[in-house]
KETI-784467 format. One record per atom (N, C-alpha, C, O): residue in three letters; x, y, z. Coordinates in steps of 0.05 Angstrom, whole numbers, plus 5000, padded with zeros to 4 digits. Each point is the difference from the previous one (the first is absolute). Example, Ala and Ser with C-alpha at 12.3 -4.5 7.8 and 13.67 -1.06 7.14 Angstrom:
BEGIN
ALA526448865156 ALA498250245000 ALA501850245000 ALA502150005013 SER497250214973 SER501650245001 SER498550225014 SER501050225004 
//
This chain:
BEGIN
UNK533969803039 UNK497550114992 UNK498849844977 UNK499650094978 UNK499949635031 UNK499049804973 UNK498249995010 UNK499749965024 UNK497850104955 UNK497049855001 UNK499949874973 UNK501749974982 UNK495249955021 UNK498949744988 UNK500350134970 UNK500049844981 UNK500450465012 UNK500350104977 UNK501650124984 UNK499650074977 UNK503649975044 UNK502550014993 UNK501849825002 UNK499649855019 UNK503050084963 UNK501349845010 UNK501850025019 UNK499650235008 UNK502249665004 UNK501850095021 UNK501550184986 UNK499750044976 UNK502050085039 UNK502650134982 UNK502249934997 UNK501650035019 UNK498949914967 UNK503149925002 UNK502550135011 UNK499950245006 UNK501649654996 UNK503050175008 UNK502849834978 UNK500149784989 UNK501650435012 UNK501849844994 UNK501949835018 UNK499350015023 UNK502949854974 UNK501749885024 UNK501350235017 UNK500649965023 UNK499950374963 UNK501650095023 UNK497450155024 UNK500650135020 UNK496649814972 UNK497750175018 UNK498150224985 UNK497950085009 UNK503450014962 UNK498350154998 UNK497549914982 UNK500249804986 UNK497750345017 UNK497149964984 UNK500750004970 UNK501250194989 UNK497849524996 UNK499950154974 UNK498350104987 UNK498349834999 UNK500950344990 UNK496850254988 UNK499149734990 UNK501049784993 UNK496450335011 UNK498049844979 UNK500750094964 UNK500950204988 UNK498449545005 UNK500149974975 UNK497450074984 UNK499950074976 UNK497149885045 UNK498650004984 UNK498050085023 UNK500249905022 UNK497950294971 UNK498050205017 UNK498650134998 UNK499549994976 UNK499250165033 UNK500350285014 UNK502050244999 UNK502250015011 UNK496350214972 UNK503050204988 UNK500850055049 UNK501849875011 UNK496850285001 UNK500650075028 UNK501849805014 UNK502050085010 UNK497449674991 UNK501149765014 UNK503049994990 UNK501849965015 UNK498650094952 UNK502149854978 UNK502050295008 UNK502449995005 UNK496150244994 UNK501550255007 UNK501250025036 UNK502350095003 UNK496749865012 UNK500749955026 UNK501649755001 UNK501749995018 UNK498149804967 UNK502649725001 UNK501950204991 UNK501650075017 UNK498650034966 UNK503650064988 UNK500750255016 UNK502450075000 UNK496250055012 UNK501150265011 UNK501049885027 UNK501950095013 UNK496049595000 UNK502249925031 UNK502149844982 UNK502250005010 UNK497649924976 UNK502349864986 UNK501950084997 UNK501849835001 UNK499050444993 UNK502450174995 UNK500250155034 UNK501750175003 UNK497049795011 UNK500150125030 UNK501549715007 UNK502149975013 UNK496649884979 UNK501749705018 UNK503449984990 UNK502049905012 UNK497750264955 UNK503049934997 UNK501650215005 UNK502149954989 UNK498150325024 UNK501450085009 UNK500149995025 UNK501450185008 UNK497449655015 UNK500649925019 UNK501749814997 UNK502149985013 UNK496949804967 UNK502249775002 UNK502550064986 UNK501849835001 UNK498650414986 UNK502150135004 UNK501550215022 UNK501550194992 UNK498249785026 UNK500550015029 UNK500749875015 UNK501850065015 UNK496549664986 UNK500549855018 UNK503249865003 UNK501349914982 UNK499450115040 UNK501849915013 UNK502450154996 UNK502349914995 UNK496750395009 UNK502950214998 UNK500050105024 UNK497950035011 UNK504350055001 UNK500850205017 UNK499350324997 UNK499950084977 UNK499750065040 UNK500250264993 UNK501850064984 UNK499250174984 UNK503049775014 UNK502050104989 UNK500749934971 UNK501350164987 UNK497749585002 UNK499249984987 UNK498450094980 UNK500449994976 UNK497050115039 UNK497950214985 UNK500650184998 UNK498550144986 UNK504250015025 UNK500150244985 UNK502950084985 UNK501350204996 UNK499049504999 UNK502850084981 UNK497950054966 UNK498149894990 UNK503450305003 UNK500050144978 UNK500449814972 UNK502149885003 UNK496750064973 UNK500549834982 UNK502450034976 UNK501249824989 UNK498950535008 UNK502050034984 UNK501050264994 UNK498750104982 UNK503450075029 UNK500150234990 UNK499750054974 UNK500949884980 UNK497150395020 UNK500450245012 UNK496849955015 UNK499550175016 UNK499249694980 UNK497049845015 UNK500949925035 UNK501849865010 UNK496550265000 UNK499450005030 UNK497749895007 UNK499449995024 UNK498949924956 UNK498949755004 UNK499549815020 UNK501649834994 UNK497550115024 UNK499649745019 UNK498249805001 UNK497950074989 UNK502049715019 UNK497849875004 UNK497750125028 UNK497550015000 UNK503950055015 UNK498550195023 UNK498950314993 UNK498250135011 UNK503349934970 UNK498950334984 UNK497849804986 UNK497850045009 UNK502349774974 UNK496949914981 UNK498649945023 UNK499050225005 UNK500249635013 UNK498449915020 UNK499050305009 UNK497650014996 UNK503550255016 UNK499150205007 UNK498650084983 UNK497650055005 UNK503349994972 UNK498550134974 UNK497149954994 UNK498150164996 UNK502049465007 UNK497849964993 UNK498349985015 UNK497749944993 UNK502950125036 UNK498450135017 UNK498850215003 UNK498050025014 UNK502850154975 UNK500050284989 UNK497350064980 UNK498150165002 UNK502549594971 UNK498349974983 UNK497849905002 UNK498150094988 UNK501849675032 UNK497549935022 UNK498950254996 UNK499150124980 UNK501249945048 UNK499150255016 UNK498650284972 UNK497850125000 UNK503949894986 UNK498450204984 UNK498449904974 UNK498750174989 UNK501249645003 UNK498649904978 UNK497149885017 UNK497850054990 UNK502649795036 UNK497049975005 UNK498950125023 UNK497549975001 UNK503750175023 UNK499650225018 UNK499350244989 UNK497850095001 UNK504550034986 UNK500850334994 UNK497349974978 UNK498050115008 UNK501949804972 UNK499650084972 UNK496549825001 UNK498150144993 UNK501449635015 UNK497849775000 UNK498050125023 UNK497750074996 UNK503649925025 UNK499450145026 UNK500050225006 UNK499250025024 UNK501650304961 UNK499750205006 UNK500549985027 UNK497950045013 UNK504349925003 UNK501550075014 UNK501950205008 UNK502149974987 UNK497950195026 UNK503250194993 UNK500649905025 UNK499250075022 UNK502949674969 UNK503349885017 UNK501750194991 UNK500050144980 UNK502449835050 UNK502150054988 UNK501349754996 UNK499449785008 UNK503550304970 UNK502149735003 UNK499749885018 UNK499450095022 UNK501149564969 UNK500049905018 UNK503949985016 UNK500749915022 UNK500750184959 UNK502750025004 UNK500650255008 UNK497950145005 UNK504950024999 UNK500450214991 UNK499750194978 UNK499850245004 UNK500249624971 UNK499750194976 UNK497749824983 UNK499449775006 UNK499650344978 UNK497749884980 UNK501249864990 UNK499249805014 UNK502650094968 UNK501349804987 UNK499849755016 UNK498749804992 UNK502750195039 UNK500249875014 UNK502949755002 UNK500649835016 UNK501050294953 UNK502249955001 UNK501950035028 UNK500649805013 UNK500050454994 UNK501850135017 UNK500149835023 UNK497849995012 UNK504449835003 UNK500549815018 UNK500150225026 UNK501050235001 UNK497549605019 UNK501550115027 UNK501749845014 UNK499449765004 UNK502650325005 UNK502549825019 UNK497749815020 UNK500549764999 UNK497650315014 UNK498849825010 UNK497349884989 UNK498549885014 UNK501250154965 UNK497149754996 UNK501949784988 UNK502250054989 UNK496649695016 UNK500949724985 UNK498049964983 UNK497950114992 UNK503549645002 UNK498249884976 UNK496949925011 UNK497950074989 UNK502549785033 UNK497449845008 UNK497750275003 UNK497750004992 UNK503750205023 UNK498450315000 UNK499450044981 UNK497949874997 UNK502550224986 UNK499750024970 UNK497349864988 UNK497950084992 UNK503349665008 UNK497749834996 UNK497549985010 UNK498049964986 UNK502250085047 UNK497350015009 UNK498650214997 UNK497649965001 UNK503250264994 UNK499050194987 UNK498650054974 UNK498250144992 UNK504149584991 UNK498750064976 UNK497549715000 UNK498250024983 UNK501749835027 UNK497449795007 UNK498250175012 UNK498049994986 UNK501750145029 UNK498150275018 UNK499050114975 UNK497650015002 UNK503150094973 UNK499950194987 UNK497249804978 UNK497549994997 UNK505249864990 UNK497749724989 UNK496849955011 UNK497950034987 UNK502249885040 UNK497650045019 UNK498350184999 UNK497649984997 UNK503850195005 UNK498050344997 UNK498450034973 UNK497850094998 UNK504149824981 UNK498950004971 UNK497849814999 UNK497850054991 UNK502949755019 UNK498649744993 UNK496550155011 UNK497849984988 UNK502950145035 UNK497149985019 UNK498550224990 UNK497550005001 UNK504250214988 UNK498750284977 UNK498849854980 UNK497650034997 UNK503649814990 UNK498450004977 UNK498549804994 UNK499150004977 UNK500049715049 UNK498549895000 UNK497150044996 UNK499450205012 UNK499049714978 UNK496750094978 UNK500550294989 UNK498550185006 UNK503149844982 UNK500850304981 UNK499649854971 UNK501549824991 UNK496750264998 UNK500349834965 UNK503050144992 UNK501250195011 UNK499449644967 UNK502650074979 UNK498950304995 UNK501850165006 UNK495649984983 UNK500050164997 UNK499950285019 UNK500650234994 UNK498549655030 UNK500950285020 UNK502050124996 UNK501949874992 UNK498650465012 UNK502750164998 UNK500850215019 UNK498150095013 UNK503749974991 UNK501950105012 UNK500850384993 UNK498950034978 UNK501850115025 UNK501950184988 UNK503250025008 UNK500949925021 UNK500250204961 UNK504050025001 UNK498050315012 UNK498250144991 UNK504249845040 UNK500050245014 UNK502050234997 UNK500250235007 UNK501849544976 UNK503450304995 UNK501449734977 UNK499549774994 UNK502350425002 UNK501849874982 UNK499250124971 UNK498550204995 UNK502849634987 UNK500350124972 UNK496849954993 UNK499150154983 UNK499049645029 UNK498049914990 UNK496950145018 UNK497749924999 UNK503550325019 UNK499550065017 UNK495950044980 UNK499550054976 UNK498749895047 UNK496949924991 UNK499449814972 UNK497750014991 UNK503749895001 UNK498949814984 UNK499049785017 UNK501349945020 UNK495949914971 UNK498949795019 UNK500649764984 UNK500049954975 UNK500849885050 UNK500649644988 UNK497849875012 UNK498450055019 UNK502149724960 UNK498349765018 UNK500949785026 UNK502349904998 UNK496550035018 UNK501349755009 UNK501249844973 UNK502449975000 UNK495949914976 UNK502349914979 UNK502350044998 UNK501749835000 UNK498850474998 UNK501550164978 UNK502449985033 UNK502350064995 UNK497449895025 UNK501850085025 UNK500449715000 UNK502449945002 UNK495749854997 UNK501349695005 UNK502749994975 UNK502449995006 UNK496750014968 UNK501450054975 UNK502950145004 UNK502149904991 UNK497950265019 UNK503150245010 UNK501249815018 UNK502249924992 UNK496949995030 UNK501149895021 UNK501249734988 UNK502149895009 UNK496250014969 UNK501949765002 UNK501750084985 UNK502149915006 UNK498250324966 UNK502349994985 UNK501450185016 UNK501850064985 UNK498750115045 UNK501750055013 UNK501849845018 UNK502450035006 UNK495749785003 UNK500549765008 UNK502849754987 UNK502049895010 UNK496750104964 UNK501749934975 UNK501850064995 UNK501649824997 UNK499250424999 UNK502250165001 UNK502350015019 UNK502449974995 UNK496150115036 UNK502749975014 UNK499649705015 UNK500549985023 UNK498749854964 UNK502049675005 UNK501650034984 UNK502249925007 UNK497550224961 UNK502449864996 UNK501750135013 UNK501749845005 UNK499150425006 UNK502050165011 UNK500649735021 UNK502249905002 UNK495650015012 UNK500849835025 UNK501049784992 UNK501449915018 UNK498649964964 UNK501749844977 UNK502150065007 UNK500749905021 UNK501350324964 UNK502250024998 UNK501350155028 UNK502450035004 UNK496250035008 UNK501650025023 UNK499449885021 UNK501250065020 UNK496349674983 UNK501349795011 UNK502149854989 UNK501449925018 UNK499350014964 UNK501649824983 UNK503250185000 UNK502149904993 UNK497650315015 UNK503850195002 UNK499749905034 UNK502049905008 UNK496350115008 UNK500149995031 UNK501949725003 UNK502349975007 UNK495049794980 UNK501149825007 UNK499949654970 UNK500049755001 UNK500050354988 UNK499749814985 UNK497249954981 UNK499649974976 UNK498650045046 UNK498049924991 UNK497050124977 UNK498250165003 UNK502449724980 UNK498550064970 UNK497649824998 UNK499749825017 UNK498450214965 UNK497550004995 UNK498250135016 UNK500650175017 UNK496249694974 UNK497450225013 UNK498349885019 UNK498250135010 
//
């Protein structure tokens, strides 16, 4: 997506985008939120099912396949449920989206949670930062956000469980950094 008025984007060597440095608050807020979407995929890549759902550390049941559901989950209700005035149900079994089933895999998982991304992306396309939303339940149940205030959450939820995906890629199989 380069024109005569942006520069390209960069990537790093393992594929993912790096945010803009310098912008546009919308553009600079949508770089870091696929940025941390790119890095818990590339914390994925190249696991087995079985892999994704070994556990990182008792008494934590934790997975890399429970974070991928989750944040499908978080998709789904931060720019469907809440942006979109939608009433979805889960996209899993339970709202968290933790809870494994003996039959979904990883790659399931994933396409589900790229589907979800999509969905967000196409809701909130020409929505200013300031358009809002309402919380339909929960502890925050009718307080109204903004697209801001929902890009903002997503990436520091985002933030958060890499690092989980950190350390329990790195107990799976070795592998450390972001």
């Amino acid at each position: 997506m380069t024109t005569e008025h942006s520069p390209q984007r960069q990537t790093l060597p393992d594929g993912r985008p790096v945010p803009l440095l310098t912008g546009a608050e919308r553009p600079m807020l949508e770089s870091w939120l696929d940025f941390h979407r790119a890095t818990l995929e590339l914390k994925c890549r190249g696991l087995d099912d079985g892999q994704a759902r070994a556990a990182s550390a008792r008494p934590s049941e934790l997975t890399l396949l429970g974070l991928v559901q989750h944040l499908a989950e978080v998709e789904r209700t931060w720019f469907r449920r809440v942006l979109g005035d939608l009433d979805l149900p889960p996209v899993f079994d339970e709202e968290s989206g933790y809870a494994l089933d003996p039959a979904r895999g990883l790659e399931e998982a994933l396409t589900v949670w790229r589907h979800e991304i999509a969905r967000g992306r196409e809701l909130c396309a020409g929505r200013s930062l300031e358009s809002t939303g309402r919380i339909a339940d929960g502890p925050m149940a009718g307080a109204e956000v903004s697209v801001r205030w929902v890009l903002i959450h997503l990436i520091e939820e985002y933030a958060r469980h890499n690092g989980h995906a950190d350390i329990l890629r790195e107990r799976i199989d070795g592998a450390t950094g972001t």
